[in-house]
C-alpha positions as CSV (number, residue, x, y, z in Angstrom):
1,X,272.3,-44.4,181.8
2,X,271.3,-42.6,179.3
3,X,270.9,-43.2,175.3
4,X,271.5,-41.2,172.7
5,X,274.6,-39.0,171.5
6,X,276.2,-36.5,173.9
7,X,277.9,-34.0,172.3
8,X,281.1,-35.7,172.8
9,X,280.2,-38.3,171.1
10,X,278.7,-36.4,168.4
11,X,281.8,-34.4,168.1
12,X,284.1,-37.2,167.8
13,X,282.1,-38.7,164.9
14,X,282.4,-35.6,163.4
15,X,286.0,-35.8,163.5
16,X,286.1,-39.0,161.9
17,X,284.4,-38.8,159.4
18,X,286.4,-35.2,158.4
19,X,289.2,-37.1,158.8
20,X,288.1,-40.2,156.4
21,X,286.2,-37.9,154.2
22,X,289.2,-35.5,153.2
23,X,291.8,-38.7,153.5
24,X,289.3,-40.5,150.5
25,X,289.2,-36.8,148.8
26,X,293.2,-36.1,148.5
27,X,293.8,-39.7,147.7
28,X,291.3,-39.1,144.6
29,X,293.1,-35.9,144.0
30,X,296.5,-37.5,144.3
31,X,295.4,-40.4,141.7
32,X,294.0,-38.1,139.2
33,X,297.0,-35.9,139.2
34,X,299.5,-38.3,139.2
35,X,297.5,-39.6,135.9
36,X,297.9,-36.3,133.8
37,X,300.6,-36.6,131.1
38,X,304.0,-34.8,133.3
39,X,304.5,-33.1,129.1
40,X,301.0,-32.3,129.0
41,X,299.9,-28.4,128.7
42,X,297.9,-28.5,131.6
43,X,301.2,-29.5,133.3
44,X,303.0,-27.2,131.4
45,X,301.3,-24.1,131.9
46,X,301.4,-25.1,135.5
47,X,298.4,-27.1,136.4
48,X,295.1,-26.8,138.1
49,X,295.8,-23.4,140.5
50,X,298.1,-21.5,137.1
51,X,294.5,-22.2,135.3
52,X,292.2,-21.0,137.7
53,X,294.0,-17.7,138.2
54,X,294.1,-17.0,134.3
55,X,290.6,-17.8,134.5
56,X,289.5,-15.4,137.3
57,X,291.3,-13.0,135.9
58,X,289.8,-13.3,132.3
59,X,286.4,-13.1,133.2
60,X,286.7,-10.5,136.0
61,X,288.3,-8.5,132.5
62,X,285.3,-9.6,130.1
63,X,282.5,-9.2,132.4
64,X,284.3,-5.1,132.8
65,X,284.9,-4.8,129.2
66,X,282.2,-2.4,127.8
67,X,282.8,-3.9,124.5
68,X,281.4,-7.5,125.2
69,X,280.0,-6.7,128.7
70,X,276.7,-6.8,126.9
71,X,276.8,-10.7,126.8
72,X,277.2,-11.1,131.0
73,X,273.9,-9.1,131.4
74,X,271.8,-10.2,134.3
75,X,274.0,-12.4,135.5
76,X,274.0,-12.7,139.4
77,X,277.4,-13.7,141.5
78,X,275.8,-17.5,141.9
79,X,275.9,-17.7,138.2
80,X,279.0,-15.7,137.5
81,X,280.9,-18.3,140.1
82,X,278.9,-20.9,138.2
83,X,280.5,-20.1,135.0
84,X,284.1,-19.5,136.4
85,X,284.3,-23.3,137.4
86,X,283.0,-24.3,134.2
87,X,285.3,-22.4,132.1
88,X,287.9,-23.8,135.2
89,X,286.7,-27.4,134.4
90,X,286.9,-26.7,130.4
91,X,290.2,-25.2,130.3
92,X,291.8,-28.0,132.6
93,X,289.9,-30.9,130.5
94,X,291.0,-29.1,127.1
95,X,294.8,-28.8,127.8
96,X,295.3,-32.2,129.3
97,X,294.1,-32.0,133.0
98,X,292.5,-34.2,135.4
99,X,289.3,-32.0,135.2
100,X,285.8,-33.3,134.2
101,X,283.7,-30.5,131.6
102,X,280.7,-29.6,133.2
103,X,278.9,-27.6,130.6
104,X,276.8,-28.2,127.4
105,X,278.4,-28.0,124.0
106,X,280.0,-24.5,123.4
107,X,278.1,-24.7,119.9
108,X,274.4,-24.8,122.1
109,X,275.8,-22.4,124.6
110,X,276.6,-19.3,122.2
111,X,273.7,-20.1,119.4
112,X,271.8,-16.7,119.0
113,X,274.6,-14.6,121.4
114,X,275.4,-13.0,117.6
115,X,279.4,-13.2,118.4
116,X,280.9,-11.2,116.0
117,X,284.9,-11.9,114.9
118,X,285.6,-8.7,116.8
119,X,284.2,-10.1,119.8
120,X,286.1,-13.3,119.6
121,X,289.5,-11.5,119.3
122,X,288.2,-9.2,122.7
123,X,287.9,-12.3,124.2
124,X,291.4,-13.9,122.8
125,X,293.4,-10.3,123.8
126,X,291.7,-10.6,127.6
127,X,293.0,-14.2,127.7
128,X,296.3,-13.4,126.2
129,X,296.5,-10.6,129.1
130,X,295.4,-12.9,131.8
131,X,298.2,-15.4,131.1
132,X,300.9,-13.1,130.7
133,X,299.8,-11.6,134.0
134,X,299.5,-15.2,135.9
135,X,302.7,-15.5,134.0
136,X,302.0,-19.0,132.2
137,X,305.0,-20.0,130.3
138,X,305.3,-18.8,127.0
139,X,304.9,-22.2,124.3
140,X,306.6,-23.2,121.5
């Protein structure tokens, strides 16, 4: 006889623990969303995958805008995707969401970027665009 793991052994291990693994992950993700506030604006605007679409869209807008593109300089795909979960994480967390921030204080992050009140209002017309376009529901 001998020891050790076949393969399917080693496959049926695998198995389990995909199957415990992603049971433990929905039940977290079941918990945290029954949690959110049903009048929230997260909940409102349509959650979690409403969000993430305004967001992809957004950036992908910014980062092409010649106007501001200027601040996204050198930025490589790792740390573009990098900041689309962040800003993800921060719009979830800000409207009433299940999300955690994962980012330093905006007020450290855009010291010395010299963000001028035009640039601010680029930023709030891409936004405005993106939502219409993911169609998140107009608030009162």
């Amino acid at each position: 006889m001998k020891s050790g793991f076949s393969l399917k052994k080693f496959f049926v291990v695998i198995m389990v623990l995909f199957l415990v693994i992603s049971n433990l992950v929905y039940g977290e993700e079941e918990k945290a969303y029954k949690s959110v506030d049903k009048n929230s604006l997260y909940m409102r605007m349509g959650g979690y995958d409403v969000i993430s679409n305004v967001i992809d869209d957004f950036l992908t807008k910014s980062w092409a805008d010649p106007r501001i593109s200027h601040f996204f300089v050198g930025m490589g795909t790792d740390t573009r995707n990098r900041l689309r979960q962040k800003n993800k994480n921060l719009m979830c967390f800000s409207t009433g969401g299940p999300c955690r921030v994962i980012n330093r204080p905006l007020e450290v992050v855009h010291v010395g970027l010299g963000i001028t009140n035009t640039d601010f209002y680029i930023i709030v017309d891409h936004s405005m665009v993106s939502m219409t376009k993911v169609n998140v529901p107009k608030m009162q």
